[in-house]
C-alpha positions in Angstrom: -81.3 -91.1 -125.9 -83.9 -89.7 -123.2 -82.5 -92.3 -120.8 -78.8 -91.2 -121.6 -79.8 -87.8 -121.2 -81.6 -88.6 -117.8 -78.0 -90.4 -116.6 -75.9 -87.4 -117.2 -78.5 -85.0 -115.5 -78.1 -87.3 -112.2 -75.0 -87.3 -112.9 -74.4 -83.3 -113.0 -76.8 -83.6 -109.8 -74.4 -85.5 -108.3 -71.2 -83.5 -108.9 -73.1 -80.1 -107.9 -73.8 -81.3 -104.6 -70.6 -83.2 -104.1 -69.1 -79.7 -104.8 -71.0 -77.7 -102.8 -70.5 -80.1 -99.6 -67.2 -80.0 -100.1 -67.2 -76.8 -100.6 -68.7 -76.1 -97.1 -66.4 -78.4 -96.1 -63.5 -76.7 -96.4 -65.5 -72.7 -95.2 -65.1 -73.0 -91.9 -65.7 -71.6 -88.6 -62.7 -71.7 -85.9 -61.5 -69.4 -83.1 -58.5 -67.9 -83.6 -57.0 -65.1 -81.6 -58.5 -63.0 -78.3 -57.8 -60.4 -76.0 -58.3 -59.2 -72.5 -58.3 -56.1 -71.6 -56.8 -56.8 -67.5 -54.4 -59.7 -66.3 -55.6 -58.9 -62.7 -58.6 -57.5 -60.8 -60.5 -58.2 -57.5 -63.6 -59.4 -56.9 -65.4 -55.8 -57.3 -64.0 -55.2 -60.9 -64.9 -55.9 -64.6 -62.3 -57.3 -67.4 -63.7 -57.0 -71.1 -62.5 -60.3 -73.2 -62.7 -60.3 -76.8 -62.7 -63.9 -79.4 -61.9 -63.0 -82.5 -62.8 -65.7 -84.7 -62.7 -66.5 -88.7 -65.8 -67.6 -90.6 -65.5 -68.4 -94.1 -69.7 -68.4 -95.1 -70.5 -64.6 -94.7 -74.4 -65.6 -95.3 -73.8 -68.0 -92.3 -75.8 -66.6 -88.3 -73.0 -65.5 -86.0 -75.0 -65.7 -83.0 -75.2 -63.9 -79.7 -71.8 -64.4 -77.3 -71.7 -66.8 -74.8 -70.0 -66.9 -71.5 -69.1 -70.0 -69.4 -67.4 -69.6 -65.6 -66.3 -72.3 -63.9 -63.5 -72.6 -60.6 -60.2 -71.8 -62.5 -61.5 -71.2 -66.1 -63.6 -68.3 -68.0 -64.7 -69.5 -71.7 -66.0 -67.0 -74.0 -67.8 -68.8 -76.6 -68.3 -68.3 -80.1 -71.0 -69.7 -81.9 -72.5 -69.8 -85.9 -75.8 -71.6 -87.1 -74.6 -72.6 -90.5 -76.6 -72.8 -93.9 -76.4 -75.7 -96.6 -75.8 -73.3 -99.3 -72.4 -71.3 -98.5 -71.4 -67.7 -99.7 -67.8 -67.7 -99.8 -66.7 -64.8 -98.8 -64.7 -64.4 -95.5 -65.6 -62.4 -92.5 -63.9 -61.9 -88.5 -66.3 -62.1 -86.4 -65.1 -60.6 -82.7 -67.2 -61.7 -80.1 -67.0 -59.0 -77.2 -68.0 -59.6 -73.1 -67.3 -58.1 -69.9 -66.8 -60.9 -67.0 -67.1 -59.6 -63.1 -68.1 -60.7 -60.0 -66.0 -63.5 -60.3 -64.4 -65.0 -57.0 -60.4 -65.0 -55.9 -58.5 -67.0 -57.4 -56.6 -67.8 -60.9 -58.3 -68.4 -64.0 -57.3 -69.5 -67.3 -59.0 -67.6 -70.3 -60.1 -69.5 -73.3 -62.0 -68.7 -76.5 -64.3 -71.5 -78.0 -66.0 -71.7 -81.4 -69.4 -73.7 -82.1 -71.4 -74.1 -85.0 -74.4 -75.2 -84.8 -73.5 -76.0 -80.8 -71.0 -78.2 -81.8 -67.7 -77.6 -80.6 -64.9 -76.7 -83.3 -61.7 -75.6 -81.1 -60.7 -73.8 -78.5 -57.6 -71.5 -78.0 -56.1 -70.2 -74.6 -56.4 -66.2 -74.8 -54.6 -65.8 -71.4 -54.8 -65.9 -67.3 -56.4 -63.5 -65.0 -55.4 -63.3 -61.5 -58.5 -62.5 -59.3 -58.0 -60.8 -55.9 -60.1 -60.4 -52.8 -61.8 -56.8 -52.8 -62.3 -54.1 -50.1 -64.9 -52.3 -50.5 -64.4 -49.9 -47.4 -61.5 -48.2 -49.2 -58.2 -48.4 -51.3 -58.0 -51.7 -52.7 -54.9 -50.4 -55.3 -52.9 -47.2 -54.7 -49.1 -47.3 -55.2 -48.8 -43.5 -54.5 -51.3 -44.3 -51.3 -52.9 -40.9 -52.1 -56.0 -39.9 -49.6 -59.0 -39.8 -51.2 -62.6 -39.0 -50.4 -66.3 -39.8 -52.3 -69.3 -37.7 -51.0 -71.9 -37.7 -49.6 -72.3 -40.9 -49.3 -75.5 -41.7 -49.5 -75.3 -39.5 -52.9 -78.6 -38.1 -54.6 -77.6 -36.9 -58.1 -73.5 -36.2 -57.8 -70.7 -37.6 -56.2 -67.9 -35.5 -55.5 -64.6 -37.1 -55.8 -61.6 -35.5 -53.7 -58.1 -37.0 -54.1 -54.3 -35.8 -53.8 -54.3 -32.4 -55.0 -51.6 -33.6 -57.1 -53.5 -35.7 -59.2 -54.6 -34.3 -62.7 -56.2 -35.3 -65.8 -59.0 -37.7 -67.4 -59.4 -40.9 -65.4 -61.7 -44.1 -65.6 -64.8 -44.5 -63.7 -67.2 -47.3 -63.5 -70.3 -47.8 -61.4 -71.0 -51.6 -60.4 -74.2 -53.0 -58.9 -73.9 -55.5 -56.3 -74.8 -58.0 -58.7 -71.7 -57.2 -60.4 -73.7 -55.7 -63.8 -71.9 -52.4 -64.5 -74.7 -49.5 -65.2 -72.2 -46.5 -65.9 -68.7 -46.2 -67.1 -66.9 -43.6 -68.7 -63.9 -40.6 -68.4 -64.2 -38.3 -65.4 -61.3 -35.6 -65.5 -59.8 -34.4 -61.9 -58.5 -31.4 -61.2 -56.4 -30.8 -58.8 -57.8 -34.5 -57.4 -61.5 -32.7 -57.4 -63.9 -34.1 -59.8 -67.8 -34.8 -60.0 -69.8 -37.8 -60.8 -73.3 -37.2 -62.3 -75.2 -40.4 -60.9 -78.8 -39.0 -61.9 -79.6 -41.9 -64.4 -78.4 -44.0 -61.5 -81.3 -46.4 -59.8 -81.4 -45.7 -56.0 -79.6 -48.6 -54.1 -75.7 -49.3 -53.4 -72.7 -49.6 -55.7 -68.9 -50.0 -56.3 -67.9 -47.1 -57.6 -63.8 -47.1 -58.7 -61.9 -44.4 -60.3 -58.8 -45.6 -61.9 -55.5 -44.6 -63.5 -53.0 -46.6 -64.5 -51.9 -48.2 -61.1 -54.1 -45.3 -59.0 -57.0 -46.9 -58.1 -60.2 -45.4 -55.9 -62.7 -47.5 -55.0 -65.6 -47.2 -52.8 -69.0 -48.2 -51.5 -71.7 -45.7 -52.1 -74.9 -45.7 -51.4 -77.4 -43.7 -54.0 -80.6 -42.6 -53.4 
């Protein structure tokens, strides 16, 4: 009788762990949809890319993102460190990163998904079309508005002085050279006159653009 009882307890061992790897089986992590936020910059802007991804262990790690840039081909990559025991409940995970300094050229842009640095799949979010930049000056203007940021060198404001006919709440963003972006935001013109607080800015030189729609400012400045 012990012995029989012994059998079936293996036995119940057995099925419980036969369950619960097929169970984790059958949860899994994959890529499954992205987004970019441009389909063309040059060389002196910033795109954001987003992999969404589905998990199906919410107890699982969803790591830090990861970003691979080759000639032709930006991946962002997804990745998971897995657990034996699996809660089932399902979670999204987006996986958020901002690529620049890239060089010209066209890329493809893919999302990957990895658990436990093994590759799972990989989907094509879309392309990006990478142009040469001018940092003197206008690189995109289809109104070809005049335009104007001083002084240059710049302590703790830039003035920005456009087209008087320009109006409203435009994008800025402040580059290094290294391509890291330190400051981004709103900056609203009016009458194409606006100020840029830069006094959280580190002295030393940047690409500063202001940008609306297909107005684009973009300039060298030096801060110091």
């Amino acid at each position: 009788m012990k012995t029989i009882t012994t059998i079936f307890s293996s036995l119940f061992f057995v099925a419980c762990l036969l369950f619960s790897t097929s169970n984790l089986q059958a949860q899994t992590f994959r890529a499954e949809n992205g987004t970019q936020s441009l389909t063309s910059i040059d060389s002196c802007s910033s795109i954001s890319v987003t992999l969404n991804t589905y998990l199906g262990c919410i107890n699982w790690q969803v790591d830090a993102v990861q970003l691979v840039v080759t000639p032709g081909s930006i991946d962002v990559q997804g990745h998971v460190t897995s657990s034996f025991i699996c809660a089932g409940a399902i979670s999204w995970p987006a996986y958020t990163t901002s690529v620049s300094n890239l060089s010209p050229g066209s890329y493809t842009v893919y999302g990957s998904a990895y658990t436990d640095l093994t590759f799972v799949n990989q989907i094509t979010i879309g392309t990006l079309m990478v142009s040469s930049c001018n940092t003197t000056g206008i690189t995109e203007n289809a109104n070809s508005n005049s335009f104007e940021f001083f002084p240059n060198p710049a302590n703790d404001v830039l003035n920005i002085q456009a087209d008087k006919s320009l109006n409203g709440n435009f994008e800025y963003e402040v580059m290094d050279l290294k391509g890291s972006i330190v400051s981004k935001g709103l900056i609203e013109l009016n009458s194409g006159s606006a100020s840029l607080d830069l006094s959280n800015i580190t002295a030393g030189n940047y690409i500063v653009t202001v940008q609306k729609n297909s107005t684009v400012f973009r300039q060298k400045v030096s801060v110091q």
